[in-house]
Backbone as CSV, one residue per row, in Angstrom:
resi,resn,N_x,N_y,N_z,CA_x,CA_y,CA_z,C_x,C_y,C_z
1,UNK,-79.445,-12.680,2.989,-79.633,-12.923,1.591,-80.720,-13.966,1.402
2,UNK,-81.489,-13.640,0.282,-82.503,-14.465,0.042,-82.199,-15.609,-1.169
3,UNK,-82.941,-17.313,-0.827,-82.454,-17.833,-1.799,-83.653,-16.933,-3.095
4,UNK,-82.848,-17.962,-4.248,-83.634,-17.927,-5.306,-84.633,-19.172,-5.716
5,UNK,-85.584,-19.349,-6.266,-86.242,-20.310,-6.477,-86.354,-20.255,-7.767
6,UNK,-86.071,-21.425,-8.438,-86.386,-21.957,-10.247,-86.958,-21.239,-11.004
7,UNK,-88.345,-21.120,-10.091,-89.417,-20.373,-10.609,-89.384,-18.801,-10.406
8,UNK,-88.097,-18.518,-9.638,-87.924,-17.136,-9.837,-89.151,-16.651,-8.710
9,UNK,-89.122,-15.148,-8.445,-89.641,-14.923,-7.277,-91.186,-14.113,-7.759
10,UNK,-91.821,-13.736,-6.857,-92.852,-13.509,-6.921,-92.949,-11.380,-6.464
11,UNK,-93.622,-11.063,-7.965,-93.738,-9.445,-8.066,-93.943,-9.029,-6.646
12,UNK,-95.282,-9.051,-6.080,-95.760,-8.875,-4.987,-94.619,-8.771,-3.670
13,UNK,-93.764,-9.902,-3.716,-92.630,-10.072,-2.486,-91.623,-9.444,-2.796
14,UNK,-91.255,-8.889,-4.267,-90.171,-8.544,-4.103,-90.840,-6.630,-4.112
15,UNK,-91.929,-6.763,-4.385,-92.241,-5.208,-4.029,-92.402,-4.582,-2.740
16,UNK,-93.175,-5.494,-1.947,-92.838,-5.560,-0.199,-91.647,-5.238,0.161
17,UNK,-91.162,-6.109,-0.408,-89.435,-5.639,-0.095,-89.034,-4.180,-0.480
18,UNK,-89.383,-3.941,-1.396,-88.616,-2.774,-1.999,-89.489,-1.541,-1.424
19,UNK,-90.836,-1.852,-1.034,-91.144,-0.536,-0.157,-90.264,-0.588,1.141
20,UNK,-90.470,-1.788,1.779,-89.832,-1.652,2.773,-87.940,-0.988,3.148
21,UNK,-87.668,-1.033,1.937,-86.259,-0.241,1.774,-86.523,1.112,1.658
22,UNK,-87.811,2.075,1.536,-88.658,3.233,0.990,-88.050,3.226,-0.696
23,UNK,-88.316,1.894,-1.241,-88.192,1.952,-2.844,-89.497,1.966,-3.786
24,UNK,-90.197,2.859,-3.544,-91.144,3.212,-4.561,-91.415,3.442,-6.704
25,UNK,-92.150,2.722,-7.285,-92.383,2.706,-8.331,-92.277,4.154,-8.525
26,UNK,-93.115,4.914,-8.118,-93.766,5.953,-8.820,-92.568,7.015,-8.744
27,UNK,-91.298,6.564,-7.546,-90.526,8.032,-7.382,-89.355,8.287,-8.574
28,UNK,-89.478,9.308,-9.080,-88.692,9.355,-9.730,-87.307,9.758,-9.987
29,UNK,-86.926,9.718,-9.015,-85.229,9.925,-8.304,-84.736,8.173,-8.740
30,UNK,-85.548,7.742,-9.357,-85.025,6.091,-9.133,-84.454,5.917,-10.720
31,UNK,-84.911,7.239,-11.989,-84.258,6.948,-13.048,-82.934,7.427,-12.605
32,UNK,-82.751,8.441,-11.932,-81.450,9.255,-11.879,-80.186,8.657,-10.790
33,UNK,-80.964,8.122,-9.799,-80.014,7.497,-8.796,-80.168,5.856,-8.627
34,UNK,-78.882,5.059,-9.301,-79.450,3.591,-9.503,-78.904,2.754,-8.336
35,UNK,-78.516,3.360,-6.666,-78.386,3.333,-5.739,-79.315,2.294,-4.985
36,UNK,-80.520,2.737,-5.219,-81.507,1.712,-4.044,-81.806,0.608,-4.939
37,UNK,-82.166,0.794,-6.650,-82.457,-0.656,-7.009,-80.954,-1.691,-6.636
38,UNK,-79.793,-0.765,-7.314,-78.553,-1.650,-6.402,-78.608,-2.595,-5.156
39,UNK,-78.893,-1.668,-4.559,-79.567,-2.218,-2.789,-80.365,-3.158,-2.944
40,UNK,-81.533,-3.211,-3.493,-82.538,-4.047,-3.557,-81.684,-5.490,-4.012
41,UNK,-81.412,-5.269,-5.531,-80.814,-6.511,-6.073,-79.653,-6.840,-4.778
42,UNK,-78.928,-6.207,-4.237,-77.922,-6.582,-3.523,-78.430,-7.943,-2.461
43,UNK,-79.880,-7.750,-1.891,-80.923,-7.916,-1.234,-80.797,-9.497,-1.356
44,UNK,-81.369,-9.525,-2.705,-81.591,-10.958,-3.372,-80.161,-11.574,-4.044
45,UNK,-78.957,-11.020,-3.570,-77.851,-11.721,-4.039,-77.577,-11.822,-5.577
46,UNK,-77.989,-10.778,-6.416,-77.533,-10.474,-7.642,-76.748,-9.385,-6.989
47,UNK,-75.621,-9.324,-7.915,-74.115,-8.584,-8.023,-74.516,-7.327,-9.101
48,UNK,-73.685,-6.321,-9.220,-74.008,-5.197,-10.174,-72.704,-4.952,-10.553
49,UNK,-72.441,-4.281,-11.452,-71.485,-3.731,-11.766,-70.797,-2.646,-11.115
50,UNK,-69.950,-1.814,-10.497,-69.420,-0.514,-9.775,-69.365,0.133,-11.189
51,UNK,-70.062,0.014,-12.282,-69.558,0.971,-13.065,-70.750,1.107,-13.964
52,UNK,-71.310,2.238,-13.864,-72.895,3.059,-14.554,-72.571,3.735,-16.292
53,UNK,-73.355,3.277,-16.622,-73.272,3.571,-18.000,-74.595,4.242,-18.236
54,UNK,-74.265,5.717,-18.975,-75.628,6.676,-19.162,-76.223,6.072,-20.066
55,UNK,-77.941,6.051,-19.784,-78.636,5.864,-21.283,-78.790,6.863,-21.671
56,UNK,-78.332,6.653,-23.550,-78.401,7.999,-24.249,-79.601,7.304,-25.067
């Protein structure tokens, strides 16, 4: 787990990161399955909810 810093983290590092999980911007399996951003945040020690709510 990564700390957090005041200033909050930096786009660039946390996108490194998220390729490196194969979490890509552009794919779009990422509106439908909220699985890997889960992962990601899990990453940096933010918590999620177990419970998905559709956007209508």
């Amino acid at each position: 787990m990564h700390a957090m810093h005041s200033k909050g983290l930096q786009y660039a590092d946390v996108k490194a990161k998220a390729n490196s999980m194969a979490i890509f911007a552009e794919d779009k399996t990422l509106y439908s399955n909220t699985g890997y951003v889960r992962g990601l945040l899990t990453e940096y020690g933010v918590g999620t909810s177990t419970d998905e709510l559709k956007l209508t």
